[in-house]
C-alpha positions in Angstrom: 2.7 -22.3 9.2 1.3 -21.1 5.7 -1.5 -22.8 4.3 -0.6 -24.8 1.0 -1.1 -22.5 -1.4 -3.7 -23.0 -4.6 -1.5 -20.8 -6.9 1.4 -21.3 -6.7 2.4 -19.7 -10.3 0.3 -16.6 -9.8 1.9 -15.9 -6.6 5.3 -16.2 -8.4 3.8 -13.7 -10.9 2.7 -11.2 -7.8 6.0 -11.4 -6.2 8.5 -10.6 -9.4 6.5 -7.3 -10.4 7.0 -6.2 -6.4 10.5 -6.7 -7.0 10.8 -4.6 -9.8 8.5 -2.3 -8.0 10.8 -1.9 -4.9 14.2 -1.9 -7.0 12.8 0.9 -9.0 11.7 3.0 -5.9 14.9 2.3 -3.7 17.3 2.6 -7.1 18.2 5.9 -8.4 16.4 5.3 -11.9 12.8 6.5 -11.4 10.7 4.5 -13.9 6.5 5.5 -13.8 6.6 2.7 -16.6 6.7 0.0 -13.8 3.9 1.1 -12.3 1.3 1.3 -15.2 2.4 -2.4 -16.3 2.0 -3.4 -13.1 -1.5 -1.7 -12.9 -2.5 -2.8 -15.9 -1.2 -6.7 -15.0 -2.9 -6.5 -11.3 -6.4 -5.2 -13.0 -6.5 -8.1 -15.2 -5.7 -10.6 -12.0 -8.3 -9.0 -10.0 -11.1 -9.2 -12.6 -10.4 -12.7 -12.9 -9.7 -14.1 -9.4 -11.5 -10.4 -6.8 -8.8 -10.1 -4.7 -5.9 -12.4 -4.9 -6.5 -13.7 -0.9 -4.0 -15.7 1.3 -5.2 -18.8 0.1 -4.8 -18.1 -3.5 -1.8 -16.9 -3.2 -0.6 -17.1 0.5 0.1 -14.2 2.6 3.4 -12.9 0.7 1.5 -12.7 -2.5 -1.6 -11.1 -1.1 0.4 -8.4 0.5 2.1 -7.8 -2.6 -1.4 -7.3 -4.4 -1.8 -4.6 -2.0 1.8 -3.1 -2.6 1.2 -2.8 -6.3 -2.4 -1.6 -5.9 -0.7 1.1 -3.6 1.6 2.3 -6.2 -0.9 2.8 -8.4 -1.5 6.4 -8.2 -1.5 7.2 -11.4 -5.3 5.3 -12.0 -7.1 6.5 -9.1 -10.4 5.1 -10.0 -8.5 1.7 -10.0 -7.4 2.2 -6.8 -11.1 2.7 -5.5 -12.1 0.2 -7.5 -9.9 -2.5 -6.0 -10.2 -1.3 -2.3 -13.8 -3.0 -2.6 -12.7 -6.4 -2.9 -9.6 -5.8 -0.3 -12.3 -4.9 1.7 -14.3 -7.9 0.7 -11.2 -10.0 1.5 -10.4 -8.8 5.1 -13.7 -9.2 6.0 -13.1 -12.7 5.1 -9.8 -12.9 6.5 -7.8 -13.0 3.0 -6.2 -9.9 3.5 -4.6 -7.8 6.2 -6.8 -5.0 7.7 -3.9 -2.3 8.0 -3.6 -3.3 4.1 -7.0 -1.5 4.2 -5.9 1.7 6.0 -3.1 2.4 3.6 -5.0 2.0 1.0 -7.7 4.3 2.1 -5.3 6.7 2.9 -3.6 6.4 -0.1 -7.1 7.0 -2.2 -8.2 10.0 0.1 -4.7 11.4 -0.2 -5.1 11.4 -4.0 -8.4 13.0 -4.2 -7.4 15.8 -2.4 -8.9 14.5 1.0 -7.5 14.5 4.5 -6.5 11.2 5.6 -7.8 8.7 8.2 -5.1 6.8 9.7 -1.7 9.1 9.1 0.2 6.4 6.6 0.6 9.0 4.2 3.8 11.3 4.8 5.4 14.2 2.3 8.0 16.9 2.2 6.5 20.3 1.5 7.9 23.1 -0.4 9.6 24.2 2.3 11.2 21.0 3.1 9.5 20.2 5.9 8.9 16.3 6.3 5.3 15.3 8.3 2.3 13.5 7.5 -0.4 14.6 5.3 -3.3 16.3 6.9 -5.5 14.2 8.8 -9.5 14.2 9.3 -10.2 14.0 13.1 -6.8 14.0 14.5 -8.1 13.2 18.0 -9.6 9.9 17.0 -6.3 8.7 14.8 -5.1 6.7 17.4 -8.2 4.3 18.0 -8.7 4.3 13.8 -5.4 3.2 14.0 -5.7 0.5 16.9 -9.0 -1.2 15.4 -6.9 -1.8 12.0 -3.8 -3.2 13.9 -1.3 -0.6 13.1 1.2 0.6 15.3 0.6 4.1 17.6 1.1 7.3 15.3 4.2 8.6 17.6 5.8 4.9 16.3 4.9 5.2 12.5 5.6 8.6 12.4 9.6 8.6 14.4 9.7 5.3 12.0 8.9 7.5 8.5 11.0 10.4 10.0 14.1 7.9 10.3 13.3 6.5 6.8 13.2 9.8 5.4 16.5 11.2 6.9 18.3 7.5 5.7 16.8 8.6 1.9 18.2 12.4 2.1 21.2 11.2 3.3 21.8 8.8 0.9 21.2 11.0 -1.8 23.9 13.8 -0.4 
């Protein structure tokens, strides 16, 4: 059972612009717009509150924080920015530690580096589908395991699936 909630209103707030974030990504209308309001929106919250934790907002909401922080790839210095109070907030248990992962891949991704944990997949000009390179592939699996995400063989079948559903759907 969630712990009552101090925000109730913010979390509201949190939740409607990752609804407009996931109709715009899984609708066939591609809108970069969404994104920038949404980053500008989730700058302002984090200055005010650090990151919006579980008990701000409960567990839905922080998640969400993430989300939009994730899709924010357009202000990469944002992204880095806001990965130190994520950070902040899983040490104190008011935000998910895989939350972390993605978001470190996401940043490395964006400045050209390999990843750490393999979130981060892409079709190349080829066509080929697979993850984006990744720093000490030997060690991915234990990186993964000490931020609770599933085994690499998993995610990656998973993102291959979810990939093949998208091309189909757009045939």
């Amino acid at each position: 059972m969630e712990k009552e909630i101090i925000n109730e209103k913010l979390k509201k707030e949190i939740l409607l612009m990752v609804e407009d974030d996931q109709k715009m990504r899984s609708g066939d209308q591609w809108n970069s717009e969404i994104d920038r309001l949404n980053t500008e929106r989730i700058k302002i919250i984090i200055s005010q509150y650090g990151w919006p934790g579980k008990s701000l907002v409960g567990e839905e909401g922080a998640n969400g924080v993430w989300l939009l922080v994730q899709h924010a790839d357009h202000d990469v210095e944002f992204q880095k920015h806001a990965l130190k109070f994520l950070q902040e907030a899983v040490a104190n248990e008011e935000a998910e530690k895989s939350n972390e992962a993605y978001l470190v891949d996401r940043i490395k991704v964006n400045t050209g580096q390999p990843q750490l944990f393999g979130t981060q997949f892409y079709e190349d000009e080829k066509g080929q589908f697979g993850p984006r390179p990744i720093e000490d592939p030997e060690n991915v699996e234990e990186r993964r395991r000490i931020f609770g995400l599933e085994p690499f063989s998993e995610y990656q079948q998973l993102m291959e699936r979810k990939h093949t559903e998208l091309k189909n759907k757009e045939k």
